[in-house]
Biopython code that builds the backbone (N, CA, C, O; Angstrom):
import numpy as np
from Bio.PDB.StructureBuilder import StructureBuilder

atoms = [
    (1, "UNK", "N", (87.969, 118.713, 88.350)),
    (1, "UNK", "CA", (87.561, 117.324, 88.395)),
    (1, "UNK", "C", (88.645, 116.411, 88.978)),
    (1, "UNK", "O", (88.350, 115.291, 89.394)),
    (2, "UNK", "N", (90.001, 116.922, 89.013)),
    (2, "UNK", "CA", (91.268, 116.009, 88.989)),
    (2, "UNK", "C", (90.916, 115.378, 90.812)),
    (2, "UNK", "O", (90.995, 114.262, 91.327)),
    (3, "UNK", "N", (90.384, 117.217, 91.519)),
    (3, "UNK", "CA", (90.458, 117.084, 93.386)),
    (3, "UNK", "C", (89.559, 116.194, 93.273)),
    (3, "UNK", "O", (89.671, 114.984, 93.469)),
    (4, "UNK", "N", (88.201, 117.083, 92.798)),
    (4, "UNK", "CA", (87.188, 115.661, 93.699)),
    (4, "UNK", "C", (87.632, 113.972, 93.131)),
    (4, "UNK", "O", (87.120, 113.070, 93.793)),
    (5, "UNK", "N", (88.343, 113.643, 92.215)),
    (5, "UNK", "CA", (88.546, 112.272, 92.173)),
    (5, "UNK", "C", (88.922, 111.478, 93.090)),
    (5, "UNK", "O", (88.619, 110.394, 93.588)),
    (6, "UNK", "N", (90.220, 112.921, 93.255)),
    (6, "UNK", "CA", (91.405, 112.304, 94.154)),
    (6, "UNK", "C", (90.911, 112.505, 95.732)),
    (6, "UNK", "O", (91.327, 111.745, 96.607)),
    (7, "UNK", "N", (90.128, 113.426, 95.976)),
    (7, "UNK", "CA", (88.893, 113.163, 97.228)),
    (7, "UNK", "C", (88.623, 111.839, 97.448)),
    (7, "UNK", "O", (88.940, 110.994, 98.285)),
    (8, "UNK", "N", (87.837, 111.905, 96.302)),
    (8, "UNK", "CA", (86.636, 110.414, 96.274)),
    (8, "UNK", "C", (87.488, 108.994, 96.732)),
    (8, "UNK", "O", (86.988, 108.151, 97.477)),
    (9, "UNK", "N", (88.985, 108.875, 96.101)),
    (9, "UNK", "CA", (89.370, 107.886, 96.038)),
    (9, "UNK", "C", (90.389, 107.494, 97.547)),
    (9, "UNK", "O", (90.735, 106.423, 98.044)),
    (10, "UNK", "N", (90.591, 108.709, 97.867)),
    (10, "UNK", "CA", (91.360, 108.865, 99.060)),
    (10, "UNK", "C", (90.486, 108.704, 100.549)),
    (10, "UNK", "O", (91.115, 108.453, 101.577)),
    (11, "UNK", "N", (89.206, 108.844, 100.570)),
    (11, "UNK", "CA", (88.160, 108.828, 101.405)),
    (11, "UNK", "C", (87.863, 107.451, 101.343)),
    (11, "UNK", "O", (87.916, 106.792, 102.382)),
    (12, "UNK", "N", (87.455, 106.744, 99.906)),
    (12, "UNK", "CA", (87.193, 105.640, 100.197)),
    (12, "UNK", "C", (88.103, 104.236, 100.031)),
    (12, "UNK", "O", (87.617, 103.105, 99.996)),
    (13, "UNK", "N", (89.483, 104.552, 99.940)),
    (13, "UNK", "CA", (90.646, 103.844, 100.441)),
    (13, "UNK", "C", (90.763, 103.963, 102.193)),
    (13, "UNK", "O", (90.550, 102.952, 102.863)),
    (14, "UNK", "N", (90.980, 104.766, 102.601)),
    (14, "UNK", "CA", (90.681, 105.254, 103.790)),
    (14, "UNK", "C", (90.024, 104.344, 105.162)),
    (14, "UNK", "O", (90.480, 104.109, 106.282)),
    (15, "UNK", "N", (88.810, 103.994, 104.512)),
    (15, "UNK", "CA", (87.673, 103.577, 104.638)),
    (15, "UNK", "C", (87.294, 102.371, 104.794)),
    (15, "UNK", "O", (86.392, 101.755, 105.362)),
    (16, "UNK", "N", (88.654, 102.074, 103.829)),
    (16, "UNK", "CA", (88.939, 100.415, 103.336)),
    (16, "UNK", "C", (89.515, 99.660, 104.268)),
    (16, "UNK", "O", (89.252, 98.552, 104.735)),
    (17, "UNK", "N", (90.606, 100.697, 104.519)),
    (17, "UNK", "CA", (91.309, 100.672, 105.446)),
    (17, "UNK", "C", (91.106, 100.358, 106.872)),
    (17, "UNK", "O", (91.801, 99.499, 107.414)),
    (18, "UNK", "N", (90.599, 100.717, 107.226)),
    (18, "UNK", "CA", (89.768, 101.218, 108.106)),
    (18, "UNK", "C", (89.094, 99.783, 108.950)),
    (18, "UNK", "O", (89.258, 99.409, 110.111)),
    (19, "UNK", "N", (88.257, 99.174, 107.784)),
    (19, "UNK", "CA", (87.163, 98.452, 107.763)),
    (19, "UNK", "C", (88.508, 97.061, 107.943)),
    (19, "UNK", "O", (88.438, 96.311, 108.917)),
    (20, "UNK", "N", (89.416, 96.927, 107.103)),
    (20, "UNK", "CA", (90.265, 95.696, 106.634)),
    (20, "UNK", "C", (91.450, 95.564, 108.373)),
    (20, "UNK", "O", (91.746, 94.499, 108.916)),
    (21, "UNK", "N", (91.820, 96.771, 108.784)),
    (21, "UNK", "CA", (92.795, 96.674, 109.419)),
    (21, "UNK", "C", (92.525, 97.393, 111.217)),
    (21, "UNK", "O", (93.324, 97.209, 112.135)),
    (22, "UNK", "N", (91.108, 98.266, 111.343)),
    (22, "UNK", "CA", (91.033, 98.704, 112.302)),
    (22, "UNK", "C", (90.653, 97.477, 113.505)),
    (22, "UNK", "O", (91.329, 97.489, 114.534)),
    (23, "UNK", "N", (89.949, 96.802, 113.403)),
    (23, "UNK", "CA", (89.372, 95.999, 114.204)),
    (23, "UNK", "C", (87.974, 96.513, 114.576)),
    (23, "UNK", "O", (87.546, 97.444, 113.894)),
    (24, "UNK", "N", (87.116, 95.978, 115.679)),
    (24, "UNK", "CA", (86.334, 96.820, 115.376)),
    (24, "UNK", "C", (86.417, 98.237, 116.214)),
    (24, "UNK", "O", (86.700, 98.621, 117.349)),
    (25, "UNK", "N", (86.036, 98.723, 115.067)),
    (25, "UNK", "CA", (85.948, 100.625, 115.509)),
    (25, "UNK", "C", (84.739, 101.601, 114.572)),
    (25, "UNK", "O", (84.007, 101.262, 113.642)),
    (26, "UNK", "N", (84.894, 102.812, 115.215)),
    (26, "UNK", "CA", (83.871, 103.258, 114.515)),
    (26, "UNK", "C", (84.715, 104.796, 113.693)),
    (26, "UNK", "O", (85.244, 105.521, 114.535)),
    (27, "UNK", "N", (84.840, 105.223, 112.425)),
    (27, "UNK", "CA", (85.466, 105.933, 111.592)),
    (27, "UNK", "C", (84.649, 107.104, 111.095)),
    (27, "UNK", "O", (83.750, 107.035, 110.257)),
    (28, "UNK", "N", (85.178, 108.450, 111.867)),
    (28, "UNK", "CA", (84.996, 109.374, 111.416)),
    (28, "UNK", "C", (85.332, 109.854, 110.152)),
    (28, "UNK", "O", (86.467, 109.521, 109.810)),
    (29, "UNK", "N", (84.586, 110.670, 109.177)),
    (29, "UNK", "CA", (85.219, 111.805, 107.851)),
    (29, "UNK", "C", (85.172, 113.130, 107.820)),
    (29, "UNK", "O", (83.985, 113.437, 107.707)),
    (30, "UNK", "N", (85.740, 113.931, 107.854)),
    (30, "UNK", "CA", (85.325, 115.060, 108.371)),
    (30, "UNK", "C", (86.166, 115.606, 106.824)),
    (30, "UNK", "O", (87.249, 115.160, 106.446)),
    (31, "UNK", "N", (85.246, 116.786, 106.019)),
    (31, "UNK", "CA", (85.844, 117.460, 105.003)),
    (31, "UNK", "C", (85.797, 119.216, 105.557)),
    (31, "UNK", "O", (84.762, 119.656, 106.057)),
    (32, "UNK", "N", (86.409, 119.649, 105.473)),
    (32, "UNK", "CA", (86.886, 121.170, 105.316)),
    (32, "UNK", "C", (87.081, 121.842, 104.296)),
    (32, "UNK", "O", (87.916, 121.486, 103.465)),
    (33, "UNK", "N", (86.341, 122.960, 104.154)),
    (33, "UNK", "CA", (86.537, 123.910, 102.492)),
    (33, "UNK", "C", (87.016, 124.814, 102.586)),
    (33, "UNK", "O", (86.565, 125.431, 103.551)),
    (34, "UNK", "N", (88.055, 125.517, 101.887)),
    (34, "UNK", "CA", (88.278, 126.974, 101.852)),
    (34, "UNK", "C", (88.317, 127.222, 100.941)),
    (34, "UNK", "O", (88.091, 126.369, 100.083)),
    (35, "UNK", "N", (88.744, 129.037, 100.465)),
    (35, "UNK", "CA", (88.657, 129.369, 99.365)),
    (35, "UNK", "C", (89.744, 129.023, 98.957)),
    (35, "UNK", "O", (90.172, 129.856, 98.157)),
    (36, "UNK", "N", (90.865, 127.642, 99.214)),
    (36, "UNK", "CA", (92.280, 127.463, 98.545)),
    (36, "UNK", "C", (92.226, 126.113, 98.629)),
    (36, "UNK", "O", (92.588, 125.509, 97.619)),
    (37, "UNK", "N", (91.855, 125.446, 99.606)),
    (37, "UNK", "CA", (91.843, 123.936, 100.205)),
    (37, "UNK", "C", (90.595, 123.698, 100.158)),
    (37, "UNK", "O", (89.561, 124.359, 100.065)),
    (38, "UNK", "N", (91.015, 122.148, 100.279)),
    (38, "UNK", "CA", (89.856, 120.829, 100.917)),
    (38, "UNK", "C", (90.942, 120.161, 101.787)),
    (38, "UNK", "O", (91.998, 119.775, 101.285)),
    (39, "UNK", "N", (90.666, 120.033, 103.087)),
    (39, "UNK", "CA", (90.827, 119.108, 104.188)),
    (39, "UNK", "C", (90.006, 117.821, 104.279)),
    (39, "UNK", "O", (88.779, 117.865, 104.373)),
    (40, "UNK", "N", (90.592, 116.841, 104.254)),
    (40, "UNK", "CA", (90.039, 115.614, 104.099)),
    (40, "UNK", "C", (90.575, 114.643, 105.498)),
    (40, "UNK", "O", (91.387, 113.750, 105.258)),
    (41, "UNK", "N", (90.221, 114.793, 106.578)),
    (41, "UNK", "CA", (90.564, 113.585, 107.708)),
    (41, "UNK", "C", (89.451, 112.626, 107.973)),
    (41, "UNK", "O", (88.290, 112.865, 108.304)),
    (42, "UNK", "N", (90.233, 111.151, 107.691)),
    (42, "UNK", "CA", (89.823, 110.116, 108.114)),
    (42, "UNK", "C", (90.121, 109.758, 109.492)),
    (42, "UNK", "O", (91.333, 109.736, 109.708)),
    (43, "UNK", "N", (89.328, 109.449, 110.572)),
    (43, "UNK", "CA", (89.832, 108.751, 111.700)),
    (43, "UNK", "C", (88.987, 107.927, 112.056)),
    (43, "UNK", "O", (87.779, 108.022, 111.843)),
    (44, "UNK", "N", (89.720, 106.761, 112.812)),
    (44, "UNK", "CA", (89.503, 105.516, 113.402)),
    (44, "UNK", "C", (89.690, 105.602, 114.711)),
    (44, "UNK", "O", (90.576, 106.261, 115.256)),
    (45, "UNK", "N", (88.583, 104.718, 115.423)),
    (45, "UNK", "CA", (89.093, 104.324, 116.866)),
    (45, "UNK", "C", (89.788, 103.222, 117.357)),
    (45, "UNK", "O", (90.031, 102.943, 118.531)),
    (46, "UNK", "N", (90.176, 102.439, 116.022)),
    (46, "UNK", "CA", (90.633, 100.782, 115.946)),
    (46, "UNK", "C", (92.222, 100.865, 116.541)),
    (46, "UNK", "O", (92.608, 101.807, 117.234)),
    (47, "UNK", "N", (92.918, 99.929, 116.223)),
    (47, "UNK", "CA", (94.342, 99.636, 117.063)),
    (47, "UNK", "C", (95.096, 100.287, 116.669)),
    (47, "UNK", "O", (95.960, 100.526, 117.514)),
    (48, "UNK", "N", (95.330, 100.980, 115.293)),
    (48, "UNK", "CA", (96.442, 101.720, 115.224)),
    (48, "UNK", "C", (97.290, 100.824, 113.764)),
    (48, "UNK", "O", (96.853, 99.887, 113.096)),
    (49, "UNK", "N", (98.438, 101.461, 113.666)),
    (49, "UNK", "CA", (99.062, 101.001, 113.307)),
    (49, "UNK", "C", (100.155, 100.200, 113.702)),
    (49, "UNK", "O", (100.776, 100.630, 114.674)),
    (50, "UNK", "N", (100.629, 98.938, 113.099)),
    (50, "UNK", "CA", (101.430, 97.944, 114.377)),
    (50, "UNK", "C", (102.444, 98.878, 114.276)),
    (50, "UNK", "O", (102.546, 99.873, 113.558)),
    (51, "UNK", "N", (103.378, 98.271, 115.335)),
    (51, "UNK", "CA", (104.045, 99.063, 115.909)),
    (51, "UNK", "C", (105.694, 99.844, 115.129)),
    (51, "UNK", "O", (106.337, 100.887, 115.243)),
    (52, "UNK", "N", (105.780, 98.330, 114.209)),
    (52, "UNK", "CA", (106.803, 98.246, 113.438)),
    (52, "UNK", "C", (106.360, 99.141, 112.374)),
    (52, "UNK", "O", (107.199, 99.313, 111.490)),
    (53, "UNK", "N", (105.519, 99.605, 112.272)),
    (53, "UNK", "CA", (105.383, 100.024, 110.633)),
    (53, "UNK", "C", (105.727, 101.492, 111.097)),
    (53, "UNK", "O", (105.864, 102.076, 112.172)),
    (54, "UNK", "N", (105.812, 101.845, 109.541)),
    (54, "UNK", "CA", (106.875, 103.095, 109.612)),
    (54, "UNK", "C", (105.966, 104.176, 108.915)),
    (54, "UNK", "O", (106.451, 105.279, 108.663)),
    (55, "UNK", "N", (105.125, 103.989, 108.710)),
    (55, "UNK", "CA", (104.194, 105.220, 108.135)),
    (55, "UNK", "C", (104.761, 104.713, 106.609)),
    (55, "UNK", "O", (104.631, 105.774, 105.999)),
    (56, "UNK", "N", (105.157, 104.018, 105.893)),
    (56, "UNK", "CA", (105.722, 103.799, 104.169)),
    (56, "UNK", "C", (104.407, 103.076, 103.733)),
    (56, "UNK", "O", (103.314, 103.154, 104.293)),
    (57, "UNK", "N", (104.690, 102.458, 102.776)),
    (57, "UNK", "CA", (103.895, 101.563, 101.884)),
    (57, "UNK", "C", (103.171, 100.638, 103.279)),
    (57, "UNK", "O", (102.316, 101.071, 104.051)),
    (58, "UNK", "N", (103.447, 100.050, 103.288)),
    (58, "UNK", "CA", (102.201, 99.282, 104.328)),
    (58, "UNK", "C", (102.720, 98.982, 105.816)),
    (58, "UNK", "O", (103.415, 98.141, 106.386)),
    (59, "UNK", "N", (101.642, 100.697, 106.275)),
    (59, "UNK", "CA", (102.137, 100.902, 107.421)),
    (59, "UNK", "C", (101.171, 99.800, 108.445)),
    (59, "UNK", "O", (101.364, 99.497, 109.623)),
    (60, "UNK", "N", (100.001, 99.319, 107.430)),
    (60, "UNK", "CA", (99.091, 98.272, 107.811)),
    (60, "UNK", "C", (99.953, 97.122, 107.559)),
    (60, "UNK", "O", (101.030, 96.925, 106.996)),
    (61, "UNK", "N", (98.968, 96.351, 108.264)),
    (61, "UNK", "CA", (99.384, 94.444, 107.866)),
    (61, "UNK", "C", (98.870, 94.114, 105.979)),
    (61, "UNK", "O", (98.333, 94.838, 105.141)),
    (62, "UNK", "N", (99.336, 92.769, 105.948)),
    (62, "UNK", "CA", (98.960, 93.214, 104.223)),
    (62, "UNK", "C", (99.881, 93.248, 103.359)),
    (62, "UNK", "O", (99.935, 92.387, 102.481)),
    (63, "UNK", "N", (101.095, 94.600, 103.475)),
    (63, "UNK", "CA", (101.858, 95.142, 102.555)),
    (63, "UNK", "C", (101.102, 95.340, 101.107)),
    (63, "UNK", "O", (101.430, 94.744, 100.082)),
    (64, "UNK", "N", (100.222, 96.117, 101.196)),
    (64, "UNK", "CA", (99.354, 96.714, 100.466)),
    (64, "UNK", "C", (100.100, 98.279, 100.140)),
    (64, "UNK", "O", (100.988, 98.852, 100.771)),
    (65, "UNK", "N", (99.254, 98.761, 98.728)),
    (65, "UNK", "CA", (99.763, 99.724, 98.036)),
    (65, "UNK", "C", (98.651, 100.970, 98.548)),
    (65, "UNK", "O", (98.757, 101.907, 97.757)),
    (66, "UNK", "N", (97.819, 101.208, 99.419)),
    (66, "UNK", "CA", (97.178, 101.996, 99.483)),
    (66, "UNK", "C", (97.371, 102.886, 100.018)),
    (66, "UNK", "O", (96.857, 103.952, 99.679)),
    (67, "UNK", "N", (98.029, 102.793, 100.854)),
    (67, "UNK", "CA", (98.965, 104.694, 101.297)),
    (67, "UNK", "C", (99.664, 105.079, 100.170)),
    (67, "UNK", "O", (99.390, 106.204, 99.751)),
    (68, "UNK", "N", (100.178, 104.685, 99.798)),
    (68, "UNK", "CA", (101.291, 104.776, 98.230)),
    (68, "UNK", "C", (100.298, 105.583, 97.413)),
    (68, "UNK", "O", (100.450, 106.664, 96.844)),
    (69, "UNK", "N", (99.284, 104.813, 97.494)),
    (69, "UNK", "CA", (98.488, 105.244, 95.988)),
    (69, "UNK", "C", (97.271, 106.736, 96.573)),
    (69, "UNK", "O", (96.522, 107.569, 96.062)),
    (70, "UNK", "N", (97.641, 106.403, 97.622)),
    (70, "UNK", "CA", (96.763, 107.852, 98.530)),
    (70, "UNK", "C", (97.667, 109.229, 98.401)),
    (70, "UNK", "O", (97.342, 110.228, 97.759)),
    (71, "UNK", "N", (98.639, 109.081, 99.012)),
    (71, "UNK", "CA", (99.717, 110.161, 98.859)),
    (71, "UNK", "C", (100.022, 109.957, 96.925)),
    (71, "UNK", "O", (100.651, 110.889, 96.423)),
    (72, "UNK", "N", (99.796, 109.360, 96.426)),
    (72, "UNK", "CA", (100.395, 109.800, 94.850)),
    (72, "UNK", "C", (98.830, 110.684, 94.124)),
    (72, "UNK", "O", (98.851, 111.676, 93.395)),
    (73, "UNK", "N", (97.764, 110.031, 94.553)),
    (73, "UNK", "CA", (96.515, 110.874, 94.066)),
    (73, "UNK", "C", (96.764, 112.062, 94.627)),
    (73, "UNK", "O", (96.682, 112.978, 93.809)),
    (74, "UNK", "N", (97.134, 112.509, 96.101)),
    (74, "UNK", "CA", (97.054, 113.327, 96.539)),
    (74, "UNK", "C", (98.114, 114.356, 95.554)),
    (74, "UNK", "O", (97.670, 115.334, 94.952)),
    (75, "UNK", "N", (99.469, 113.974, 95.516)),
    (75, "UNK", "CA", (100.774, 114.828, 95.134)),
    (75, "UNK", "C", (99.665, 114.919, 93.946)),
    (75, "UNK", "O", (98.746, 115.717, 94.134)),
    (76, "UNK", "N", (99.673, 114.215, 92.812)),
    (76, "UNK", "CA", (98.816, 114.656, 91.442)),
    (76, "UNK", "C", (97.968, 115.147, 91.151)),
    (76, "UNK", "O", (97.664, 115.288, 89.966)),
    (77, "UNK", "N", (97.081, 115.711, 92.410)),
    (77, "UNK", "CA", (96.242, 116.607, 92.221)),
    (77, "UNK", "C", (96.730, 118.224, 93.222)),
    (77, "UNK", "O", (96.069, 119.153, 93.686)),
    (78, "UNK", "N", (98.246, 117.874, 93.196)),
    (78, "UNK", "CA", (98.984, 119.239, 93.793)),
    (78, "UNK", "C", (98.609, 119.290, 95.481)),
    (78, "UNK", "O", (99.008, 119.984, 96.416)),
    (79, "UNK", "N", (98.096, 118.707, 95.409)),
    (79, "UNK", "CA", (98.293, 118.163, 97.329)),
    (79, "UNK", "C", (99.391, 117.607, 98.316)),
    (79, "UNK", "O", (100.616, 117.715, 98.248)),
    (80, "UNK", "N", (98.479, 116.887, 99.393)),
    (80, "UNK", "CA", (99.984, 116.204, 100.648)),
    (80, "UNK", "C", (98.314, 115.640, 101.398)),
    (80, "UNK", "O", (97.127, 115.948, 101.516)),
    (81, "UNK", "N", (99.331, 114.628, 101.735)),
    (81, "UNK", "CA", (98.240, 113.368, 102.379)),
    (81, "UNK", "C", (99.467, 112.934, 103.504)),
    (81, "UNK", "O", (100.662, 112.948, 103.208)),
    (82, "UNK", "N", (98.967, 112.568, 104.770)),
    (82, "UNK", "CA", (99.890, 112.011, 105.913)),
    (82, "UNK", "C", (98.980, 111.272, 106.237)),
    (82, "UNK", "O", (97.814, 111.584, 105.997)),
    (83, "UNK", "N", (99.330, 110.051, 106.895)),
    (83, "UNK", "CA", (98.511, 108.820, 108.302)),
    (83, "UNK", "C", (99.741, 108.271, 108.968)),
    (83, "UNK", "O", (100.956, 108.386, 108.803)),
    (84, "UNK", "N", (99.054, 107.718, 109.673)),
    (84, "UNK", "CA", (99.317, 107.292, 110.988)),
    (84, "UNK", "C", (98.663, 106.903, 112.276)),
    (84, "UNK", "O", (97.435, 106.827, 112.298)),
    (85, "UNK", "N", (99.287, 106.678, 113.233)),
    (85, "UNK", "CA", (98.430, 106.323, 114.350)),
    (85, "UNK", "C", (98.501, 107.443, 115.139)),
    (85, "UNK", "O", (99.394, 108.291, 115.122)),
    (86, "UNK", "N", (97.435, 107.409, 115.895)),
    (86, "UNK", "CA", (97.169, 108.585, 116.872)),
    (86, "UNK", "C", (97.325, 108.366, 118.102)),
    (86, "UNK", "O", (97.151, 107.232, 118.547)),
    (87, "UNK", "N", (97.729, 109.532, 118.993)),
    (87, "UNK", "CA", (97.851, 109.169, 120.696)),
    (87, "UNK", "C", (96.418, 108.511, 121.133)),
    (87, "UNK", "O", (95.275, 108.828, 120.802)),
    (88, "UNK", "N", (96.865, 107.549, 121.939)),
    (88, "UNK", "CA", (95.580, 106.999, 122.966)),
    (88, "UNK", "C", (94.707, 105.751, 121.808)),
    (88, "UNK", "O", (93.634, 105.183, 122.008)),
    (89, "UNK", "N", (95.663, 105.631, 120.581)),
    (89, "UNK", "CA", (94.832, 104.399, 119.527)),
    (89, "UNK", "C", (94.484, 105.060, 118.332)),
    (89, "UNK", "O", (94.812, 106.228, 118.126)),
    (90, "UNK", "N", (93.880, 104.422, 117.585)),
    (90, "UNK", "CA", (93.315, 104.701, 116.221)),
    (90, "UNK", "C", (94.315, 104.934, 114.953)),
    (90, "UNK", "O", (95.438, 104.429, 114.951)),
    (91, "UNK", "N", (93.845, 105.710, 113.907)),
    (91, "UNK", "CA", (94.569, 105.901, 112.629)),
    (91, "UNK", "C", (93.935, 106.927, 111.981)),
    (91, "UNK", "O", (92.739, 106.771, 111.736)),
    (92, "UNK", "N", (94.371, 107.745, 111.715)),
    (92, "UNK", "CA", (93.948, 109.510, 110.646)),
    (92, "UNK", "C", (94.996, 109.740, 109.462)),
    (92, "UNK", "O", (96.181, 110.065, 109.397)),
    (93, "UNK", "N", (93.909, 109.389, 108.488)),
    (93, "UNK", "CA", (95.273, 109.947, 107.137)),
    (93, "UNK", "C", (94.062, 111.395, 107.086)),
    (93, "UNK", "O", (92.923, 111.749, 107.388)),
    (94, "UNK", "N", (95.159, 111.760, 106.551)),
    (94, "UNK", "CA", (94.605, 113.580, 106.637)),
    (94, "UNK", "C", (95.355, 114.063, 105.232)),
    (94, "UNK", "O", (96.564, 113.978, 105.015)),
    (95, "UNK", "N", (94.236, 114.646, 104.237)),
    (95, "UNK", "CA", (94.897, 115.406, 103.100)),
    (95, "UNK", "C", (94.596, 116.688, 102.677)),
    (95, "UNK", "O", (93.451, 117.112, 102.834)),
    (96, "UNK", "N", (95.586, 117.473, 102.085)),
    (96, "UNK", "CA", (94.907, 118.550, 101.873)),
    (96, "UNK", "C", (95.001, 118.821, 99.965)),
    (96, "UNK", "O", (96.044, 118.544, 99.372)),
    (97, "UNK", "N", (94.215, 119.178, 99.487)),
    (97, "UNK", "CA", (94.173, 119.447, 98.670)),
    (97, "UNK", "C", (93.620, 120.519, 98.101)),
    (97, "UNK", "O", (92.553, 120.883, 98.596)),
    (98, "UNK", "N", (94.175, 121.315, 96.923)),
    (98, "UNK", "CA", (94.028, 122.400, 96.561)),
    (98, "UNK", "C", (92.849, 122.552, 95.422)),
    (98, "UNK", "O", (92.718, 121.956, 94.352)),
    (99, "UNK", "N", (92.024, 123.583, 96.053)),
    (99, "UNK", "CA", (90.587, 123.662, 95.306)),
    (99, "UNK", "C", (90.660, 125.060, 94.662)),
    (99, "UNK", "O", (89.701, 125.407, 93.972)),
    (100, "UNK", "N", (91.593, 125.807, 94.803)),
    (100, "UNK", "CA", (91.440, 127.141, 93.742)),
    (100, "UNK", "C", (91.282, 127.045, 92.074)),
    (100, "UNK", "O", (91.321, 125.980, 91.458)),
    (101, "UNK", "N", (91.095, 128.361, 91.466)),
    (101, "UNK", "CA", (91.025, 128.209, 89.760)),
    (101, "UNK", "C", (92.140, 127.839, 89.429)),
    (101, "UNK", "O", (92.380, 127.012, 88.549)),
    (102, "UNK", "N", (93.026, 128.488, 90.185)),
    (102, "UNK", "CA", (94.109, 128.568, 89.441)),
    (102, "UNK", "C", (95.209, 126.912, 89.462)),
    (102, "UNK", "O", (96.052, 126.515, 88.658)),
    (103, "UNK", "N", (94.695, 126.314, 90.743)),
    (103, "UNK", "CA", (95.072, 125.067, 90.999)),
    (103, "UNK", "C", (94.452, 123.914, 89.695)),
    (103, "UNK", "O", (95.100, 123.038, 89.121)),
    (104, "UNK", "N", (93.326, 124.206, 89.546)),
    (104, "UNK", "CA", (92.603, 123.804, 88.527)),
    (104, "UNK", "C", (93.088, 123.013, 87.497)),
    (104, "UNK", "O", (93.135, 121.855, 87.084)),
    (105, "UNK", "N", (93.657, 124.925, 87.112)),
    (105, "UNK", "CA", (94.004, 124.770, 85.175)),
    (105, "UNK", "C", (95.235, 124.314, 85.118)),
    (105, "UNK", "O", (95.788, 124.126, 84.034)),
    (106, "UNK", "N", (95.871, 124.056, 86.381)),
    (106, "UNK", "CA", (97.321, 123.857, 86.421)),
    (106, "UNK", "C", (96.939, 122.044, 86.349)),
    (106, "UNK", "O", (98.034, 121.500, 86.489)),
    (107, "UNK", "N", (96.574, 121.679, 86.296)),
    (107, "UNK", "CA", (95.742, 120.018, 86.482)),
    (107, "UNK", "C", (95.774, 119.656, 85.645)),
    (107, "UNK", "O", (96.436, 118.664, 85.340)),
    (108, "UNK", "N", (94.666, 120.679, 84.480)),
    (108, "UNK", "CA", (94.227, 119.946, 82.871)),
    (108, "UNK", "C", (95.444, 120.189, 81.786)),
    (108, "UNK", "O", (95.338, 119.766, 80.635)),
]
sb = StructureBuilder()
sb.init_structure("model")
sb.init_model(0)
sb.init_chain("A")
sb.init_seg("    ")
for serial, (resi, resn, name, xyz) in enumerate(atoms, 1):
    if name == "N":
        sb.init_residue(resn, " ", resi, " ")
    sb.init_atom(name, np.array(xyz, "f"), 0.0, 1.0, " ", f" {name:<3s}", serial, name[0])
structure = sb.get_structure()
């Protein structure tokens, strides 16, 4: 229960994101399953991230906590979450998180 939260909440921060800071664009989600992982990439076709920002706490305008709080759902459910801007424009935070049993019980 701990992943899909930290799914749920990381997709639709993401999203937020997305909507608050892309301009207009249109935002892909794409999830991936294995028998160990969930792949979670968000991407945008919007401006990116400005130029100054450093990929930290607000790599958006704002100085908002939502990368912070993306990468900490992520680490707490034994994961890794990255964003940034992409060649040629846009923005992809990408996480992976661990869906095995054994990842599980290590959770509760």
């Amino acid at each position: 229960m701990p992943v899909d939260l930290a799914a749920y909440r990381i997709i639709q921060e993401s999203l937020t994101n997305a909507i608050r800071h892309a301009g207009p664009a249109t935002a892909t989600v794409s999830l991936t399953y294995s028998d160990a992982d969930l792949l979670i990439e968000v991407a945008d076709n919007g401006r990116g991230a400005p130029a100054n920002a450093s990929g930290g706490a607000s790599a958006t305008t704002g100085g908002g906590h939502g990368l912070v709080g993306m990468r900490e759902r992520a680490a707490a459910a034994g994961g890794t979450m990255r964003a940034g801007s992409t060649p040629g424009g846009g923005y992809l935070v990408s996480a992976r998180l661990p869906v095995s049993d054994q990842a599980e019980s290590q959770l509760l």
